[in-house]
N, C-alpha and C positions, 0 to 999 in steps of 0.2 A: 719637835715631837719628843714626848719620852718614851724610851726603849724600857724596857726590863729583861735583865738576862736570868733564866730559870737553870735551873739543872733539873732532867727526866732520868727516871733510873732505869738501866734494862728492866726488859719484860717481854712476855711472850704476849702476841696478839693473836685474832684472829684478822686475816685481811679479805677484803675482797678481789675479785678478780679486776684486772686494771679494763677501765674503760675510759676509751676517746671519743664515745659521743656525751660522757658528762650524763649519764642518764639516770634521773630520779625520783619516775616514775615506778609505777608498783611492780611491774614488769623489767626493767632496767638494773641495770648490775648493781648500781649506788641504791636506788631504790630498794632493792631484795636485803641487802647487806643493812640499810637502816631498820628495814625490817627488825631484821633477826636480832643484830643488836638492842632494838627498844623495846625488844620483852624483857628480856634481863634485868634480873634484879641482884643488886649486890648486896652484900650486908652491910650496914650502915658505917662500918668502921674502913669500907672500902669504894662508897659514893659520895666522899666530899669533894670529889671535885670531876669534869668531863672525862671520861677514860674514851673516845670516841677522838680518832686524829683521822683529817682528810686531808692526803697527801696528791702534792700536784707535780705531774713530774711534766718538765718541760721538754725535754728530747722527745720524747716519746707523745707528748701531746695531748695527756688524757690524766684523771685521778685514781684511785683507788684508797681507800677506806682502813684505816686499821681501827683495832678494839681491844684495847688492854682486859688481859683474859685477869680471872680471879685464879685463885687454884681450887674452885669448885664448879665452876664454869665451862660448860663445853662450847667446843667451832662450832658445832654442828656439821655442817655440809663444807665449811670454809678453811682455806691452807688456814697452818700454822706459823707464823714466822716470828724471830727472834726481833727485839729492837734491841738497838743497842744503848740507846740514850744518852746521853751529854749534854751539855751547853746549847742553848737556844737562847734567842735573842726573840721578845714579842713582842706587840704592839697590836691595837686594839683599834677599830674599825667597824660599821656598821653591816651589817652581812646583805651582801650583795649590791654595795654599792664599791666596783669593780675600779673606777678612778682614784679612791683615796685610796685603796686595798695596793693598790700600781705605783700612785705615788708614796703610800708610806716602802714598799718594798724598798723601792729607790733612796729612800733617805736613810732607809736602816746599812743598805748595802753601803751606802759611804759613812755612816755612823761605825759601821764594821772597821772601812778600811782609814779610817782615822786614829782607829787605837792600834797601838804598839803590840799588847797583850792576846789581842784576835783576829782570829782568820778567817774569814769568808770559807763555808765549804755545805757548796751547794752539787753534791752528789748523788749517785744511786744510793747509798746508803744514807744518805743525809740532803731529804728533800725539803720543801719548804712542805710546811703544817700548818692545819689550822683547825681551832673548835670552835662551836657554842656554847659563850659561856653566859649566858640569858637563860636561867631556870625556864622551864616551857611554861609554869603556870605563869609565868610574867609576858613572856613573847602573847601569851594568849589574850595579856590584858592591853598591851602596849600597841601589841601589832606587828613589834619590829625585836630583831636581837640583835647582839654585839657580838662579835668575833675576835680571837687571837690568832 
């Protein structure tokens, strides 16, 4: 597999409230939070690329939602929290097919602990992430999107 290692720069988000039942419906934490987020419009010099990170935390059992805020952009009803940003390591994957997602984890995780230069740090402040990065008018033509 190839890996890509990215650098994300701090940024204030808006995050959602953490949920363990994974819920995506209209009614449901994830769901309310995609909401709000997919009104928003950025100015074009600040939509070239996904600002939506869905973070999974595994102690705890459940995800929550960040949204790289603009600095014109309001939470709305949603905390504010700081990202810190650093080094990520991604790979790309069909979204919702839960086996390759599991095993590419696994191979990055030894991809990681292979090199000298980095460190594995899957913590509160540095959880695993992931977006869509499938423009919707294509998901809509396809059927399917790709994930990081």
């Amino acid at each position: 597999m190839e890996f890509r290692i990215i650098e994300l720069p701090p940024f204030k988000a808006a995050s959602s409230d953490f949920d363990n039942n994974v819920d995506f419906s209209e009614q449901g934490v994830l769901g309310q939070f995609d909401a709000y987020f997919s009104q928003l419009v950025s100015d074009p010099r600040d939509s070239f690329v996904p600002r939506d990170y869905l973070c999974f935390d595994g102690k705890r059992g459940g995800m929550f939602w960040l949204y790289a805020l603009t600095d014109e952009q309001d939470a709305g009803d949603f905390e504010v929290v700081d990202f810190e940003g650093g080094l990520f390591l991604t790979y790309v994957y069909e979204d919702g097919d839960e086996a390759a997602s599991q095993r590419l984890f696994n191979e990055a995780k030894e991809y990681i602990e292979s090199l000298a230069y980095l460190e594995l740090d899957i913590s509160e402040k540095r959880l695993m992430m992931g977006h869509i990065i499938t423009p919707q008018e294509i998901v809509e033509k396809q059927g399917t999107s790709r994930c990081v």
